[in-house]
C-alpha positions as CSV (number, residue, x, y, z in Angstrom):
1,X,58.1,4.8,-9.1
2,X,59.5,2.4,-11.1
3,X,57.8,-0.6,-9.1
4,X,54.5,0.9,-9.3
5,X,54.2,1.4,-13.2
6,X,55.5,-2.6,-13.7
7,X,52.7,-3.1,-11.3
8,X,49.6,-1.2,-12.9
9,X,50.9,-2.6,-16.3
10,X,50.9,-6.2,-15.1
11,X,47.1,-5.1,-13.3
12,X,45.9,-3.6,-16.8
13,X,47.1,-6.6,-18.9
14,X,45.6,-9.5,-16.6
15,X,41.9,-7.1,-16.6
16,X,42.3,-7.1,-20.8
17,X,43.2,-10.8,-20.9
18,X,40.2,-11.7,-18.0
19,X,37.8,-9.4,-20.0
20,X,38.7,-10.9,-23.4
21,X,38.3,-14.8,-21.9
22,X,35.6,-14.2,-20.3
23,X,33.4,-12.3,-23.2
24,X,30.5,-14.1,-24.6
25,X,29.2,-13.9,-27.9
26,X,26.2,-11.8,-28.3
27,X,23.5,-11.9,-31.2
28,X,21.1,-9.4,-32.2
29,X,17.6,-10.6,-31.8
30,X,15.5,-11.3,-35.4
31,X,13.2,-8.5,-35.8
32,X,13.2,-4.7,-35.8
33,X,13.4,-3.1,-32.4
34,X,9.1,-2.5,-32.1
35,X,8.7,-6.5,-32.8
36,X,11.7,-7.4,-30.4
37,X,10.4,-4.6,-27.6
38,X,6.6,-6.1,-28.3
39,X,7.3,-9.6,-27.5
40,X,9.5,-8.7,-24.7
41,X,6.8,-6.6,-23.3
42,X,4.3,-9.2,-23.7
43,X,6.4,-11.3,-22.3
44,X,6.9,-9.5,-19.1
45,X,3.3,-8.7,-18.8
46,X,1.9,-12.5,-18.8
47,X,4.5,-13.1,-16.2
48,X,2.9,-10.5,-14.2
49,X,-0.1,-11.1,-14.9
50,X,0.2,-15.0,-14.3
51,X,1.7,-14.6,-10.9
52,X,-0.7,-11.6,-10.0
53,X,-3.6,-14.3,-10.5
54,X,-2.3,-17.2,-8.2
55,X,-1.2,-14.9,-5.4
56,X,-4.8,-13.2,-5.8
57,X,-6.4,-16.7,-5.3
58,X,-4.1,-17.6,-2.4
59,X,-4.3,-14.1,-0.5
60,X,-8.0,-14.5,-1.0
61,X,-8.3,-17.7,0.7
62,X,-6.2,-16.2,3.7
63,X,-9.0,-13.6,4.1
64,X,-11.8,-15.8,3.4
65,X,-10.3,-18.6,6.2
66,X,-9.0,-15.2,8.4
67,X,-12.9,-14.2,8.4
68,X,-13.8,-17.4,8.7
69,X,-11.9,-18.4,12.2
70,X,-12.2,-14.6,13.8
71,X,-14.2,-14.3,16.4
72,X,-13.8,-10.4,16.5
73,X,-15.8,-8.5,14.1
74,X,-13.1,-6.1,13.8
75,X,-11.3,-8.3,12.0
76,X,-14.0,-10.1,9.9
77,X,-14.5,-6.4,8.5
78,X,-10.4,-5.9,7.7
79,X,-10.2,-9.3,6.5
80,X,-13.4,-8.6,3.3
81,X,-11.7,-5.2,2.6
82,X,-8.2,-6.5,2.2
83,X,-10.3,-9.2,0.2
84,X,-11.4,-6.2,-1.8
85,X,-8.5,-4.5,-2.1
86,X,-6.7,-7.8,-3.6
87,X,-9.4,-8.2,-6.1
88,X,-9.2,-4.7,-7.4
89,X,-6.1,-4.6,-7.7
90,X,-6.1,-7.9,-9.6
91,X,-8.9,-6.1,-11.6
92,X,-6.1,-3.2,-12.7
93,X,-3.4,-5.3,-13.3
94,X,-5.0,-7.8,-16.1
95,X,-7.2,-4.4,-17.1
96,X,-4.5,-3.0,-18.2
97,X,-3.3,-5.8,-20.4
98,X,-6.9,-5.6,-21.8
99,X,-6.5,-2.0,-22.6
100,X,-3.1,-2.4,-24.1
101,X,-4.6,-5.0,-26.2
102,X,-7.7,-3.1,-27.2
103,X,-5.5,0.3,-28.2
104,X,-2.5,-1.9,-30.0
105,X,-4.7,-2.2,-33.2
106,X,-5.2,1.4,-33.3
107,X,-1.7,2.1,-33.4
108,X,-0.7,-0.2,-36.2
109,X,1.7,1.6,-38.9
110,X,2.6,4.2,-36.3
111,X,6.1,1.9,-35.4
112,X,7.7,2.8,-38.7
113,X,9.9,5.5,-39.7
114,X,9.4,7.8,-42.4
């Protein structure tokens, strides 16, 4: 009994040392929580929306060149609708950062307390 109290106290102590050398210092972000969460957000959201727009462009020049080269007309006709289907979702995802930015001004003074 005795060996395996020595043992969980020596296990608890080198934790509590690794934990304490290993902390880093953390620092609250300048802002209230709505002007931090907004720029994260917006943040986030031209990420997405940057990256949405170049693999639009290069999944629509796979279709274009996979219409292009077919010589089934099966697959000319799958190759426009995934065509369409990458547009409109394109379409969505930067809509929705125009309708987030058209309904933001309508909002303003809701984000404080009372």
């Amino acid at each position: 009994m005795r060996k395996h109290y020595k043992k969980t106290i020596l296990l608890f102590l080198f934790t509590l040392f690794a934990v304490l050398f290993s902390a880093t210092n953390v620092f609250a972000a300048g802002g209230d929580l709505f002007t931090v969460a907004d720029d994260i957000i917006r943040d986030v959201y031209m990420h997405i929306a940057g990256i949405s727009t170049v693999l639009a462009g290069l999944m629509s020049a796979i279709a274009v060149i996979g219409a292009k080269m077919s010589n089934n007309q099966h697959r000319v006709d799958q190759s426009w609708d995934w065509l369409k289907r990458v547009w409109m979702a394109w379409a969505v995802i930067n809509g929705i950062g125009a309708f987030i930015s058209y309904i933001t001004p309508l909002f303003n003074g809701y984000a404080q307390l009372p």
